[in-house]
SEPA-552198 format. One line per field, with one value per residue (C-alpha): residue in three letters; x, y, z; residue number from 1. Coordinates in steps of 0.1 Angstrom, whole numbers, plus 5000, padded with zeros to 4 digits. Layout:
<sites>
aa: [ALA,...]
X: [X,...]
Y: [Y,...]
Z: [Z,...]
i: [NUM,...]
</sites>
This chain:
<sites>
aa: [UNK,UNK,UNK,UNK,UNK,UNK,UNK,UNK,UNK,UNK,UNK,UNK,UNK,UNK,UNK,UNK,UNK,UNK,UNK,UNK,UNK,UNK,UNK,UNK,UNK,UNK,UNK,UNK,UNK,UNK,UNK,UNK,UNK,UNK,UNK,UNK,UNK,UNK,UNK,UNK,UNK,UNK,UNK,UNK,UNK,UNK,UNK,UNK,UNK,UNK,UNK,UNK,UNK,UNK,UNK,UNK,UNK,UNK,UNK,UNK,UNK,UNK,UNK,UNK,UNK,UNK,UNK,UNK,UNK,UNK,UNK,UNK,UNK,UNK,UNK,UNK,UNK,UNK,UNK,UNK,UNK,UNK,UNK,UNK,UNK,UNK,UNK,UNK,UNK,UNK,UNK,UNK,UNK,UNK,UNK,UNK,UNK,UNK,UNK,UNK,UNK,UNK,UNK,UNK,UNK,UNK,UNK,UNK,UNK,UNK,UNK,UNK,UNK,UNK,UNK,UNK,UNK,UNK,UNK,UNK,UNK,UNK]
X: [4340,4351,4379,4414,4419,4393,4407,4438,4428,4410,4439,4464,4433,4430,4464,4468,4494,4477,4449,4423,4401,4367,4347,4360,4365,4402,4399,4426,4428,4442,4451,4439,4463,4459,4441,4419,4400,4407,4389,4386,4387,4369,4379,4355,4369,4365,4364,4375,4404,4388,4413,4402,4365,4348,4321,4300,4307,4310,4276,4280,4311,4289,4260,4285,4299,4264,4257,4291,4290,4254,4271,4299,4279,4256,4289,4298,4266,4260,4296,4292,4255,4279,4310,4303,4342,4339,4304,4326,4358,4332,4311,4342,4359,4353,4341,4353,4342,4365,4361,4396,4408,4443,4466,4498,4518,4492,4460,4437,4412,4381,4356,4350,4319,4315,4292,4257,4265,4268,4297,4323,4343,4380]
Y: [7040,7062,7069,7081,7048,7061,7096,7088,7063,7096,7118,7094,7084,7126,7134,7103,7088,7058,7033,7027,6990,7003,6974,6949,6980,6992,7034,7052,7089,7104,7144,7171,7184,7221,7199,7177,7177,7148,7117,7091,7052,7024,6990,6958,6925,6901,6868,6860,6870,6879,6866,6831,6836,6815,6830,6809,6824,6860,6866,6853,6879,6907,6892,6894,6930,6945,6928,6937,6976,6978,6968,6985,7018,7008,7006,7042,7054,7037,7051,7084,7083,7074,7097,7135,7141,7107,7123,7156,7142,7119,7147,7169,7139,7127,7089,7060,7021,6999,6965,6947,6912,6907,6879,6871,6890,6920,6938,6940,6963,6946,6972,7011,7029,7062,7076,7063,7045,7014,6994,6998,6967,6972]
Z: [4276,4302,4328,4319,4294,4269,4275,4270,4233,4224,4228,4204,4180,4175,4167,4143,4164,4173,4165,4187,4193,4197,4206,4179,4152,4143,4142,4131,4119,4090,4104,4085,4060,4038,4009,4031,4062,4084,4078,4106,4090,4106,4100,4104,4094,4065,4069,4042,4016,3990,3960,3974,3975,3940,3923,3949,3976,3962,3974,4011,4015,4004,4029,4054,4045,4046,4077,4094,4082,4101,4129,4128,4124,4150,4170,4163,4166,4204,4213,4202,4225,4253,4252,4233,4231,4206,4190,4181,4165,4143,4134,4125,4103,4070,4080,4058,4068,4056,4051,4060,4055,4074,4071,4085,4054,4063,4056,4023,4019,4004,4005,4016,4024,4033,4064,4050,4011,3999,3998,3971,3962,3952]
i: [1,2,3,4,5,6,7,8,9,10,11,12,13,14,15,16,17,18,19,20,21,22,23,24,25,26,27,28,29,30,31,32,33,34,35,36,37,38,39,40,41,42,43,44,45,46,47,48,49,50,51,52,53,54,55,56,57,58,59,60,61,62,63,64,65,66,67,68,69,70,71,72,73,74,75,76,77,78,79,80,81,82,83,84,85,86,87,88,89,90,91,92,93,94,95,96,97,98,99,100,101,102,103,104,105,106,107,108,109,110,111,112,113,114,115,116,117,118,119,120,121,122]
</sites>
């Protein structure tokens, strides 16, 4: 996570102009506008598409949700140990984890959490 690569990611993931592959996590920034402060999203996949998961398995794609949003956070958490140019923008951004399923037609969101809550299902 260093060397003029990671500078360079960091540069683009700042301005919003790009999104950034940070170990297996999808980061992208939303800039700061006059009504909101800029919030950096971090996306972990699902899966699974949700719209196809029975009441059976409903359970099992939450297991996996919790589990994957530890990771993902324990992701964050080791890269911001490594690089304090990454520490800084996370500290100065509203953080949102977001819980993705993509497909060939796209992305679905399937669940958000914010820096330390729960998961919240859409």
């Amino acid at each position: 996570m260093d060397g003029p690569r990671w500078a360079l990611a960091l540069d683009l993931l700042q301005c919003g102009e790009e999104v950034v592959n940070l170990r297996g996590l999808i980061l992208r920034i939303d800039p700061a506008t006059v009504k909101s402060g800029r919030r950096l999203h971090i996306e972990f996949d699902s899966p699974f598409d949700p719209s196809q998961v029975g009441k059976s398995l409903r359970d099992r794609l939450e297991s996996v949700a919790t589990r994957d949003l530890e990771g993902a956070r324990r992701t964050v958490e080791k890269a911001c140990a490594e690089d304090a140019r990454f520490a800084d923008l996370v500290a100065d951004s509203g953080v949102a984890n977001e819980f993705v399923h993509r497909s060939g037609t796209g992305s679905l969101l399937v669940a958000t959490a914010g820096r330390a809550g729960d998961l919240s299902w859409r």
